[in-house]
C-alpha positions as CSV (number, residue, x, y, z in Angstrom):
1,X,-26.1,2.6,31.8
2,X,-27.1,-1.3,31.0
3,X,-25.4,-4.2,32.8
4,X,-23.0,-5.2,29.4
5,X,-21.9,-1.5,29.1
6,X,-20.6,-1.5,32.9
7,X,-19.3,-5.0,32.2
8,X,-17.1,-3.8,29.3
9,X,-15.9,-0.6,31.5
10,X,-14.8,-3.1,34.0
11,X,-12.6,-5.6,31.6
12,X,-11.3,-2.2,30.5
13,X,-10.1,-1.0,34.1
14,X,-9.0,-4.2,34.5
15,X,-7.1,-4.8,31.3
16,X,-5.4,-1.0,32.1
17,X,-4.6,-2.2,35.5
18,X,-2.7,-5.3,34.0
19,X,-0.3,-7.5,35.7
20,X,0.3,-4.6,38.1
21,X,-2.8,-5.3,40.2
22,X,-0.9,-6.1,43.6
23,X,0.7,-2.4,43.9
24,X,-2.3,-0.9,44.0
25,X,-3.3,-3.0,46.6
26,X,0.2,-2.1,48.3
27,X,-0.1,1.4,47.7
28,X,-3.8,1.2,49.7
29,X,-2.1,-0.6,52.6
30,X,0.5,1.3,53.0
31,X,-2.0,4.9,52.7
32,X,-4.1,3.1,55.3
33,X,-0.6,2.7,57.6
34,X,0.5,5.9,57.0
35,X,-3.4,7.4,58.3
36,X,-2.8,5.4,61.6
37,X,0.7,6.6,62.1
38,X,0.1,10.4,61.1
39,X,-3.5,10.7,61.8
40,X,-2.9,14.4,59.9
41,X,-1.5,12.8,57.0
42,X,-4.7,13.3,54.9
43,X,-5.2,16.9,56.1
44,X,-5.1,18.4,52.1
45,X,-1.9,20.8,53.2
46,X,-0.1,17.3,54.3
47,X,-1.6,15.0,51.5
48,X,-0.7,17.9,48.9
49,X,2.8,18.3,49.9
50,X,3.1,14.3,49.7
51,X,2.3,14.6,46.4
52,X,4.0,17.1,45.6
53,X,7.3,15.5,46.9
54,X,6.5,11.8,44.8
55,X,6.3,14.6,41.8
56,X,9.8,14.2,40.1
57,X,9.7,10.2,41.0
58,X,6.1,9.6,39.4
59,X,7.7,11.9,36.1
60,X,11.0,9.6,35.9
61,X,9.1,6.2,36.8
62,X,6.8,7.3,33.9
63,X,9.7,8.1,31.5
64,X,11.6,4.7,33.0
65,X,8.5,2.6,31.7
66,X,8.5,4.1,27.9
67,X,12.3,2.6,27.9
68,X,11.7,-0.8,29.9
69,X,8.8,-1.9,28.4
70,X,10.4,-1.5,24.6
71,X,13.1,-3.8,26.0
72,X,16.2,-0.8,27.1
73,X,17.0,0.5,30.4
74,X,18.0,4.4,31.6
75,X,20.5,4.3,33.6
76,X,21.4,8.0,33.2
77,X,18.0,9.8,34.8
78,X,19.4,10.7,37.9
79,X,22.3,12.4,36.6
80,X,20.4,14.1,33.6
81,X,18.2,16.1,37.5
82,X,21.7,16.9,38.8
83,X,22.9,18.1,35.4
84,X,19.5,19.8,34.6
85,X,19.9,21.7,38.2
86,X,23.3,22.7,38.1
87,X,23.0,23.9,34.4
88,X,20.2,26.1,35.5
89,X,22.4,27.4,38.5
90,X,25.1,27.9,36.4
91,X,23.0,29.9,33.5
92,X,20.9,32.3,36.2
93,X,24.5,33.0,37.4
94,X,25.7,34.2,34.0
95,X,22.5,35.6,33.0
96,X,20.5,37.1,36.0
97,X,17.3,37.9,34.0
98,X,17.2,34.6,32.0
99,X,13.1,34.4,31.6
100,X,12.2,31.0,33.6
101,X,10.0,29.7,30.5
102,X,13.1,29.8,28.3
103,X,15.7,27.9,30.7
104,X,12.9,25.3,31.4
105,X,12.6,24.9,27.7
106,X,16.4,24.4,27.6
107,X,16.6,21.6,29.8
108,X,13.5,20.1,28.4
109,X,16.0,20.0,25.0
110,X,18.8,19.4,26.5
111,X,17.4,16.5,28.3
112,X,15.5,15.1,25.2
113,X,19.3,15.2,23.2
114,X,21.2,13.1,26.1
115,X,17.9,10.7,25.5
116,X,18.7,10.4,21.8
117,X,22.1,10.2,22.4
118,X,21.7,7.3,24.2
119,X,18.6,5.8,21.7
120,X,21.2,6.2,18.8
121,X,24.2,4.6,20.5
122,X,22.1,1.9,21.6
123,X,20.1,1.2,18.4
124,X,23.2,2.1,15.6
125,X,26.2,1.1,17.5
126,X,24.4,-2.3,19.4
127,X,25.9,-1.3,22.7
128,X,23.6,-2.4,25.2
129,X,21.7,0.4,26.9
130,X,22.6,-0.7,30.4
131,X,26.2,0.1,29.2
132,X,25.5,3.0,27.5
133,X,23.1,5.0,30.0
134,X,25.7,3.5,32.4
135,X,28.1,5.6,30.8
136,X,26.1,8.8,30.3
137,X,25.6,8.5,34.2
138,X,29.5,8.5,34.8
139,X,30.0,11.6,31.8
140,X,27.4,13.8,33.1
141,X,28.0,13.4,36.6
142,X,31.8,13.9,36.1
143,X,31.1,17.3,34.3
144,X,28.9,18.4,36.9
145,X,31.8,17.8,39.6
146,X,34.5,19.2,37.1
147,X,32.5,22.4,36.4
148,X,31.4,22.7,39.9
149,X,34.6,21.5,41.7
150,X,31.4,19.4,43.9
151,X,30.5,22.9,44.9
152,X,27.6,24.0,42.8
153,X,27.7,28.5,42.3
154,X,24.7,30.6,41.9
155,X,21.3,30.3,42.7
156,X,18.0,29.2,41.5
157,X,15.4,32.6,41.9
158,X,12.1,32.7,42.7
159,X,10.1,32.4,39.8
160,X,12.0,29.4,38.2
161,X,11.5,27.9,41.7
162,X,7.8,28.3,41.7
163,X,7.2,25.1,39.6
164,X,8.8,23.1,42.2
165,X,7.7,25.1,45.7
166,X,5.1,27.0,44.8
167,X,0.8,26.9,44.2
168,X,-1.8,27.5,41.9
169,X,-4.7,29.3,43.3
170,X,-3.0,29.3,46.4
171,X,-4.0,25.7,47.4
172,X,-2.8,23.4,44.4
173,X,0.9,22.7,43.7
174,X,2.2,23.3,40.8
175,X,4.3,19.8,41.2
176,X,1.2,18.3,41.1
177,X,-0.6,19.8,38.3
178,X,2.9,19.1,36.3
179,X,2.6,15.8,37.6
180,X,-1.4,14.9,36.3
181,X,-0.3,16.4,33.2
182,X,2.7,14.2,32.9
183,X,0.8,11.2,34.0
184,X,-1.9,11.9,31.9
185,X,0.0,12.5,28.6
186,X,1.8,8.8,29.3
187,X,-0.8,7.2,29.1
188,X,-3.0,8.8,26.1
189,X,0.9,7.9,24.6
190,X,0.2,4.3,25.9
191,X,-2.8,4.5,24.6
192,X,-2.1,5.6,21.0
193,X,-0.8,2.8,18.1
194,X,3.2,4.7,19.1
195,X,2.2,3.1,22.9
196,X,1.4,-0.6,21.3
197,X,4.1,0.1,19.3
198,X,6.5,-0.2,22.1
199,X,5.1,-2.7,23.6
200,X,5.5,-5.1,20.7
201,X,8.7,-4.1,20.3
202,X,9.7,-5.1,23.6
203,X,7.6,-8.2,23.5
204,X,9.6,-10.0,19.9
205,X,12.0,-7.5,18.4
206,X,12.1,-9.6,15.4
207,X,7.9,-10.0,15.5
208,X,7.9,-6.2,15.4
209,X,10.1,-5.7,12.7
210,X,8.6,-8.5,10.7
211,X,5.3,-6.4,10.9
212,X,7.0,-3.3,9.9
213,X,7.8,-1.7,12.6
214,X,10.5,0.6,12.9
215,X,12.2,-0.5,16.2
216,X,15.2,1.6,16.4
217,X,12.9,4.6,16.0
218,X,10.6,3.4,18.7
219,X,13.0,3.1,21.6
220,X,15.0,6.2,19.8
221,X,11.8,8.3,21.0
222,X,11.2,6.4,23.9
223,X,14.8,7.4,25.3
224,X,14.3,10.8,24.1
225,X,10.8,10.5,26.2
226,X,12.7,9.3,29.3
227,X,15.3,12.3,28.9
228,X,12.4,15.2,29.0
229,X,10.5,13.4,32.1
230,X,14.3,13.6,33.4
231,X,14.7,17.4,32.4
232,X,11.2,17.7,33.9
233,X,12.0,16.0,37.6
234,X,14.9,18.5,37.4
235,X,13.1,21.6,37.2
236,X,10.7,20.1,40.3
237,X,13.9,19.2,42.2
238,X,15.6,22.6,41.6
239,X,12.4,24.4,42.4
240,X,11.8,22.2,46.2
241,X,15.1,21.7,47.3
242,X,17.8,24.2,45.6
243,X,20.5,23.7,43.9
244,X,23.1,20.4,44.6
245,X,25.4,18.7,43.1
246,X,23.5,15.8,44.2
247,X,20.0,16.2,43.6
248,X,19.1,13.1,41.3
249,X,21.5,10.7,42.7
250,X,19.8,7.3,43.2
251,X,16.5,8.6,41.4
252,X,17.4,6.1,38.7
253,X,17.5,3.4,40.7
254,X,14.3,5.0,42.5
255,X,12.3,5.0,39.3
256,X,13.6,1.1,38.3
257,X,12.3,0.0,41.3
258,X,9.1,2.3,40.8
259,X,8.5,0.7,37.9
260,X,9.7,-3.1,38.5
261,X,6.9,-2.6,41.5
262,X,4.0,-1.6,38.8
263,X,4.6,-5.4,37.5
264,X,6.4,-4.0,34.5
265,X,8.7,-7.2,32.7
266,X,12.2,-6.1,33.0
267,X,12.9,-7.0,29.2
268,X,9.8,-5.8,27.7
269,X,6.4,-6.4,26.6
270,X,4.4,-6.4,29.2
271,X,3.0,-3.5,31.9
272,X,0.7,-1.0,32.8
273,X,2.2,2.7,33.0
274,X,-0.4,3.4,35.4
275,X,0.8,0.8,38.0
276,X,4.0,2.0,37.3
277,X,3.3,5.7,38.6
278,X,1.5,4.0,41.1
279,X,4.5,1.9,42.3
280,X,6.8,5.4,42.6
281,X,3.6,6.9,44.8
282,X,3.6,3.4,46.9
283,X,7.9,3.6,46.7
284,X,7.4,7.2,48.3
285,X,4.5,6.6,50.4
286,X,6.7,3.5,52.3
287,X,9.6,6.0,52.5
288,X,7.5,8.3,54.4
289,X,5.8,5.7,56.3
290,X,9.4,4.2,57.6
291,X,10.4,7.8,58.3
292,X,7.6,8.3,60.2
293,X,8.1,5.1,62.4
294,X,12.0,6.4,63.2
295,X,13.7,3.6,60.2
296,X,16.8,5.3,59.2
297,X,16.8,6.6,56.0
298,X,19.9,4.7,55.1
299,X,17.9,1.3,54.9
300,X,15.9,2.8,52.2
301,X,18.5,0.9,49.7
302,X,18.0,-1.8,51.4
303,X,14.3,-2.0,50.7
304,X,14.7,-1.1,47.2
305,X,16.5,-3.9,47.0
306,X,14.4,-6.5,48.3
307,X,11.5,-4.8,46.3
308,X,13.7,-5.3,42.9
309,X,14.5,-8.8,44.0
310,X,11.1,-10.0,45.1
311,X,9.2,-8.0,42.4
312,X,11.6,-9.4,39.2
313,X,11.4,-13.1,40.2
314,X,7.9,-13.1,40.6
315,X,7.2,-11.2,37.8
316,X,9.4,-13.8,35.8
317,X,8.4,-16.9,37.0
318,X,4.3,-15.3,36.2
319,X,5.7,-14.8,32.5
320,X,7.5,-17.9,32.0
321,X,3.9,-19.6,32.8
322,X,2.2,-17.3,30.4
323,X,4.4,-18.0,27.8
324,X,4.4,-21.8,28.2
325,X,0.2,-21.6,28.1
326,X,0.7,-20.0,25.2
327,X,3.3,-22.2,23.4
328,X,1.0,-24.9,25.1
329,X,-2.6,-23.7,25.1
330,X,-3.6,-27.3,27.0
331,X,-1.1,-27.0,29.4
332,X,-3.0,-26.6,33.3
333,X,-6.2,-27.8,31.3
334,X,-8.1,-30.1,33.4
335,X,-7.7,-34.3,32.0
């Protein structure tokens, strides 16, 4: 391999890392704290079942990105796992037998509908999607309490659970092989002209559709994206930790905050999906390390709120410099 080729390698790395640079340098610190405070934490039983608990976040941060960087928020994630558990409670109590393959595959379309439900209110009716996911949160989660009475029936069984709780080869997690598949299909989607697509969308709406693009259908498929990865954290959820009526509430925010970390412009146009994932795996790996060191788990808010805070308004005053240099190419140019 010649010295150019590993030079171009390295500006592509680079340019795939993106603005989202620091959270992987977070994410090491915080591995490396974690190491000295659980000095079993990398045993591969321990590290696996990390992973395999970051799972659902790493799916909905994923799906989060798809909508943020084309310029929309999702609001309605969490409550599209709660839904997607209860549902699938409900239905195995009604239909005992139900083949696990087929009530995944319902979910996955059910969630995929509440994403283009909320696509096609936001893109035909002009309702901002911060309302309208807003308001899909508040519909699903009140039919989940009306159907349930707060009290979910029925049960999950064992084979539907095994995505969730259970291993490949005896070893691997299924959460985690669902997870590297879900990573990996984000970014080949990234990675594809549908993945620059959005990204240009969320950069100049008006740019974008002067070049032809079709901008409502973009962010329609990138809601209906973010709804799957939801259905998707669901069956995870169900499968390692049963059936609630609260088992994706505060994921959204969770998976915002993910994503905000990764360096991703809240407003579109600019962020790596890989730094995104990689800010839910820092988000869960600083959970774990403030459980570890006895933090009450009822500060974790707290932190995702500073993180939101600090992350945006640096984030924002680093893209109103970029933009200026490029409205002003001479501007910081030596005299």
């Amino acid at each position: 391999m010649t010295t150019a080729t590993v030079t171009r390698h390295g500006k592509h790395v680079l340019r795939a890392l993106g603005t989202g640079a620091p959270v992987f340098v977070l994410l090491a610190v915080v591995l490396a704290a974690l190491a000295l405070t659980d000095p079993g934490f990398y045993e591969p039983d321990s590290f696996l079942s990390f992973v395999k608990r970051a799972a659902p976040l790493v799916i909905l941060a994923a799906g989060q990105y798809l909508v943020i960087v084309c310029g929309e928020f999702d609001l309605s994630v969490g409550a599209v796992v709660t839904a997607g558990v209860v549902v699938a409670a409900e239905l195995y109590g009604s239909f005992p037998d139900a083949p696990w393959p087929l009530v995944t595959a319902l979910l996955l379309v059910a969630g995929g509908v509440i994403g283009g439900v909320n696509g096609l209110i936001t893109t035909a009716l002009r309702v901002p999607s911060f309302i309208t996911t807003l308001g899909m949160m508040l519909i699903l989660e009140g039919a989940v309490f009306f159907w349930t009475g707060g009290s979910p029936q029925g049960a999950l069984p064992a084979a539907f659970r095994q995505l969730g709780r259970g291993s490949a080869f005896g070893w691997l997690p299924w959460a985690v092989i669902v997870c590297l598949v879900a990573g990996a299909a984000a970014m080949l989607l990234m990675r594809s002209d549908f993945g620059r697509t959005l990204v240009a969308t969320g950069d100049s709406e008006r740019t974008a559709a002067l070049a032809g693009v079709r901008v409502a259908r973009a962010r329609i498929i990138a809601f209906v994206l973010s709804g799957v990865a939801a259905a998707t954290a669901a069956v995870l959820v169900g499968g390692f930790s049963g059936v609630s009526a609260q088992a994706g509430r505060g994921y959204e925010f969770e998976a915002i905050t993910a994503v905000v970390l990764g360096g991703v412009v809240l407003g579109g146009g600019r962020g790596s999906i890989v730094a995104a994932m990689a800010g839910a795996f820092s988000l869960q790996a600083l959970f774990t390390l403030l459980n570890l060191q006895g933090v009450s788990g009822a500060l974790e808010s707290t932190v995702q709120g500073c993180i939101v805070i600090a992350a945006v308004g640096l984030g924002a005053a680093d893209w109103s410099r970029l933009r200026r240099r490029r409205t002003n190419p001479s501007e910081g140019q030596p005299l």
